[in-house]
Structure formats: C-alpha cells, structure tokens
N, CA, C and O of each residue as an XYZ file, in Angstrom:
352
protein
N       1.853     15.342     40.642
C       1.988     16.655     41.244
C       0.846     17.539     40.731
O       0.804     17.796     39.528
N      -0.205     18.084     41.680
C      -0.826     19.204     41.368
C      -0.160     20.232     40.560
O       1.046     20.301     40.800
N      -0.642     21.151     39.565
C      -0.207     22.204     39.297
C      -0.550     23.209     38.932
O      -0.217     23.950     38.007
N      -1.783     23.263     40.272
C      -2.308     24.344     41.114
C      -2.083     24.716     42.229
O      -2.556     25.733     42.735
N      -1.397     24.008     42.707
C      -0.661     24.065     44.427
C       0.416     24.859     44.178
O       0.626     25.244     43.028
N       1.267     25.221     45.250
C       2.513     25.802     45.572
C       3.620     24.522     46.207
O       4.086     24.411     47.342
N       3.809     23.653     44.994
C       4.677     22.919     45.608
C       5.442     22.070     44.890
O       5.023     21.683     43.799
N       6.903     21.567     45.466
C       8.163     20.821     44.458
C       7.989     19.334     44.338
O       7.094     18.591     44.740
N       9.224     19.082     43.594
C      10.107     17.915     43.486
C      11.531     17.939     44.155
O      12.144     18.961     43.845
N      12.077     17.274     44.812
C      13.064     17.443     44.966
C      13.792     16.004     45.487
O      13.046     15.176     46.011
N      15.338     15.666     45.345
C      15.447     14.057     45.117
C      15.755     13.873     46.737
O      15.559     12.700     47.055
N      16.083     14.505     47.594
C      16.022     14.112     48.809
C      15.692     14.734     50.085
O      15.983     14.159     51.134
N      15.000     16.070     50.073
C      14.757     16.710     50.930
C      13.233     15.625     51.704
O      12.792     14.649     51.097
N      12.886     15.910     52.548
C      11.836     15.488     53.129
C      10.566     16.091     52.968
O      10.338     17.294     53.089
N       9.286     14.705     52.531
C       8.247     15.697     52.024
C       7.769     16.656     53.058
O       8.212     16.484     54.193
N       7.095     17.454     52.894
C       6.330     18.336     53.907
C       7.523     19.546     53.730
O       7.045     20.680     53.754
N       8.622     19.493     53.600
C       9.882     20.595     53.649
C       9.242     22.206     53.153
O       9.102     22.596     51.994
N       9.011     22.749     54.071
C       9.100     24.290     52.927
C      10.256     24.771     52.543
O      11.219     24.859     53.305
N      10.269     25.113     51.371
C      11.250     25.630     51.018
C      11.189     27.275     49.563
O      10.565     27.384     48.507
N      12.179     28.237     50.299
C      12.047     29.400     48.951
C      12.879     29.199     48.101
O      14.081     29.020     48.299
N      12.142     29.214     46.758
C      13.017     29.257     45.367
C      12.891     30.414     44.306
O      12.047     30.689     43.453
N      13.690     30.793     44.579
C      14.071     32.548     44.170
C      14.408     32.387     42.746
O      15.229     31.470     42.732
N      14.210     32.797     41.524
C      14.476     33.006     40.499
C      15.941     34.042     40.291
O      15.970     35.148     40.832
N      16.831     33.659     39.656
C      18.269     34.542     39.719
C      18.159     35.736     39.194
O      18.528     36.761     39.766
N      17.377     35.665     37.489
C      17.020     36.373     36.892
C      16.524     37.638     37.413
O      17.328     38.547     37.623
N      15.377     37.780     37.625
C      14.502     38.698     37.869
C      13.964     38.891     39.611
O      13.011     39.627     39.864
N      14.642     38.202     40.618
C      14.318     38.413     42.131
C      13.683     37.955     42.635
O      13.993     37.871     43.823
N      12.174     37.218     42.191
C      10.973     36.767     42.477
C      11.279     35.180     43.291
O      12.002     34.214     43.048
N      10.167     35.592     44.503
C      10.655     33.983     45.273
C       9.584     33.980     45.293
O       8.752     34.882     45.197
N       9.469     32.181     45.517
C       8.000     31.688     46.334
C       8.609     30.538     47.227
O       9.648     29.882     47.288
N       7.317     30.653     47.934
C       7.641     29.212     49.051
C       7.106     28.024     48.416
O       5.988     28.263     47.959
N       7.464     26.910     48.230
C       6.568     25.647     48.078
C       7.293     24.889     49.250
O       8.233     25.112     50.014
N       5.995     23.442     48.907
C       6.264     22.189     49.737
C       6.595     21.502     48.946
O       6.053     21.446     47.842
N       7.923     20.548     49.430
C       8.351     19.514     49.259
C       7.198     18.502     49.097
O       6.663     18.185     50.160
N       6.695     17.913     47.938
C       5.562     16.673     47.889
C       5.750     15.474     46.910
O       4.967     14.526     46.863
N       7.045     15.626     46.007
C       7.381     14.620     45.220
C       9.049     14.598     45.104
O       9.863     15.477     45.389
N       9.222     13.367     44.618
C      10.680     12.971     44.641
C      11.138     13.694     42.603
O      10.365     13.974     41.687
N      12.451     13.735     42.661
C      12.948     14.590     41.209
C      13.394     15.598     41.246
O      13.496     16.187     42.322
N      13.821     16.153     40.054
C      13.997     15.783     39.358
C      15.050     15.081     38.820
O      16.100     15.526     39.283
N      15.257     14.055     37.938
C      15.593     12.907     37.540
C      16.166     13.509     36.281
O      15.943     12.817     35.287
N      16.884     14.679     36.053
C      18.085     15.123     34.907
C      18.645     15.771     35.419
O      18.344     16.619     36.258
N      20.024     15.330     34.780
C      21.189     15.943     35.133
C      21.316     17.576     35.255
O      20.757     18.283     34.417
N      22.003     18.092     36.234
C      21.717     19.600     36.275
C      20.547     20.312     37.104
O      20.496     21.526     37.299
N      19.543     19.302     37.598
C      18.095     20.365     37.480
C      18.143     19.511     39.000
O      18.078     18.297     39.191
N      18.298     20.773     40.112
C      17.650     20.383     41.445
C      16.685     20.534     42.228
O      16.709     20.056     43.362
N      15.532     21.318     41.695
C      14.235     21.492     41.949
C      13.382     21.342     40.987
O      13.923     21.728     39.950
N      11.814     20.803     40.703
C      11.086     21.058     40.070
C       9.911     21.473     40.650
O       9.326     20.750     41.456
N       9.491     22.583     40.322
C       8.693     23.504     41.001
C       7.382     23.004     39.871
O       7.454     22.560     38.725
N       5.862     23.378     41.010
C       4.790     22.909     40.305
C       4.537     24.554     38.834
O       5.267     25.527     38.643
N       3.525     24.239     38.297
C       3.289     25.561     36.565
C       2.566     26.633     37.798
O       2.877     27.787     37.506
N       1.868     26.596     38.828
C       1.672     27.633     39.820
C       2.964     28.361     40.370
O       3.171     29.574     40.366
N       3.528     27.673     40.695
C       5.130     28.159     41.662
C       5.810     28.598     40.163
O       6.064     29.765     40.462
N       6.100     28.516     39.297
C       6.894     28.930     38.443
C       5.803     29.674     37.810
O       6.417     30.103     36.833
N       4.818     30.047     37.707
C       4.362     31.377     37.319
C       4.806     32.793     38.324
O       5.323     33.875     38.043
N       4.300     32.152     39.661
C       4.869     33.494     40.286
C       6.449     33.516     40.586
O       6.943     34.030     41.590
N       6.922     33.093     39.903
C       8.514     33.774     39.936
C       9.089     33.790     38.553
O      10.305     33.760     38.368
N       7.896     33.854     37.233
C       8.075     34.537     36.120
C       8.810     33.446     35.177
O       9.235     33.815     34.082
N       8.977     31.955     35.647
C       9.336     30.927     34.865
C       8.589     30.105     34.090
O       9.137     29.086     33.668
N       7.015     30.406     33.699
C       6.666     29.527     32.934
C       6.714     29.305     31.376
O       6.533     28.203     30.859
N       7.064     30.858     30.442
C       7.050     30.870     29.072
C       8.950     29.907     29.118
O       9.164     29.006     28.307
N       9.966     30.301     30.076
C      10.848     29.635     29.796
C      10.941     27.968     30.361
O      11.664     27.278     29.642
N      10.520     27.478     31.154
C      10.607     26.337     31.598
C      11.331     25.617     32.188
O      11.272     24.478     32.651
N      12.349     26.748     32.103
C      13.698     26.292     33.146
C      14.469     28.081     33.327
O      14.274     29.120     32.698
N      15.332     27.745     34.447
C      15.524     29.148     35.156
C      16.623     28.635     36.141
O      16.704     27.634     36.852
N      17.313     29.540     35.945
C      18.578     29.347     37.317
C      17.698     29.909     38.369
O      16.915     30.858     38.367
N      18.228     28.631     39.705
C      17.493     29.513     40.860
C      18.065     28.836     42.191
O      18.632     27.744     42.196
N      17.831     29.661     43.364
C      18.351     29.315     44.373
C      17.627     28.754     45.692
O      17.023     29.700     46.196
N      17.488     27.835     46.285
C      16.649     27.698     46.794
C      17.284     27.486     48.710
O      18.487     27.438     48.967
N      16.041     27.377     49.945
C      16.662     27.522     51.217
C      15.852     27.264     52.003
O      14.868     27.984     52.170
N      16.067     26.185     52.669
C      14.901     25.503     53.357
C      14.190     26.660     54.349
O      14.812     27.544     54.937
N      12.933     26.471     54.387
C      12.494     28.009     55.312
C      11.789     27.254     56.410
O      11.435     27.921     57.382
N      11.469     25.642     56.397
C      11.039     25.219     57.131
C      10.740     23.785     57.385
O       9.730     23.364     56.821
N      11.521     22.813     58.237
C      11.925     21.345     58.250
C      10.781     21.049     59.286
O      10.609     19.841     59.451
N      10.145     21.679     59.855
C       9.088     20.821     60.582
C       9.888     20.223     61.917
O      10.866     20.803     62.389
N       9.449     19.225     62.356
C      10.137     18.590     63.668
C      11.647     17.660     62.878
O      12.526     17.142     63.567
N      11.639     17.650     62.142
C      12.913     16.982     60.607
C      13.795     17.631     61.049
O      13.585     18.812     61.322
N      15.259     16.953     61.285
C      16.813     16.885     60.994
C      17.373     16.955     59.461
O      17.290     15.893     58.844
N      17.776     17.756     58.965
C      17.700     17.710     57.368
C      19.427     17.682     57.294
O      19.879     18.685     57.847
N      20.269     16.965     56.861
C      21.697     17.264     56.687
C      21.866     16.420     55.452
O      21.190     15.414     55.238
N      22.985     16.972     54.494
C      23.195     16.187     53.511
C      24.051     17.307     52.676
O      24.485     18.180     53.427
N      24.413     17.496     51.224
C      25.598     17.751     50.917
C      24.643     19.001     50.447
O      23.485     19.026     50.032
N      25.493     19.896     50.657
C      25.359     21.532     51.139
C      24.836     22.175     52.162
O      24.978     23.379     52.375
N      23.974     21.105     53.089
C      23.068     21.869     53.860
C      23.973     21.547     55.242
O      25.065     20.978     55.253
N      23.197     22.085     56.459
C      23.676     21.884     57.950
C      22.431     21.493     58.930
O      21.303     21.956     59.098
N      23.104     20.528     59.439
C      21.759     19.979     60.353
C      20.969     21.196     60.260
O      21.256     22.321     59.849
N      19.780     20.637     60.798
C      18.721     22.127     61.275
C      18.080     21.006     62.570
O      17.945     19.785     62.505
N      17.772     21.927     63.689
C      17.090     21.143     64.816
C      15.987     21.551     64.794
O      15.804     22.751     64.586
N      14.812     20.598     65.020
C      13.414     21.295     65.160
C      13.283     21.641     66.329
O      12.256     22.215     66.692
C-alpha cells in the first residue's frame, strides 16, 4: 500500500470502492479507495493509508474509532453483512 495515496484496506469490499471514513473523535472525513485486502485483527475494519489518517487527525494515535460509507461502488453490486445492495 502506498502511503502517499488516499487509500484502504478492507477484507471484502471491492477494490476500486470509494469509500468515507470519518473519524468519531474529532469529525474529520476523507474519501479513500479500496486497493488492498485487511485488516487481519480482530476489531479493526478499515486500514486507512499514513496520508488518509493524517487528514482525519489519526496518525500520532494509530488507531481511532471511525465510521465508514461507501460513497461509490462503480458499476459493482456490493451486499454483505451491514450493507444493502447498491445498483450501479
């Protein structure tokens, strides 16, 4: 994973996925792309690249509650446990 880009990990969304991940804390979102599979510990459902977690104020901590929402599946059907189809 670059980590100069604006973009995640995530264990099953589809690459190319945009998606916003909002920091709980302090309000701050960014968009990244879906470009790698992970993260691979218990608890942790995004891993955002050291670019994307600077601008939403997570890099001195390294982890951060946060919420995230697909903003954009491309021509992709995305369904799976929390989400709802989306039609392109």
């Amino acid at each position: 994973m670059n980590a100069s880009l604006l973009t995640a990990a995530h264990r099953s969304l589809p690459f190319g996925t945009k998606v916003k991940v909002t920091n709980k804390r302090n309000g701050k979102s960014v968009v990244v792309r879906i470009n790698d599979r992970g993260p691979f510990i218990r608890g942790r459902v995004i891993d955002v690249s050291r670019a994307a977690a600077k601008n939403i104020g997570m890099v001195s901590s390294g982890t951060a509650q946060v919420c995230y929402q697909i903003v954009d599946a491309g021509n992709q059907k995305i369904a799976g446990k929390g989400l709802k189809a989306i039609d392109g």
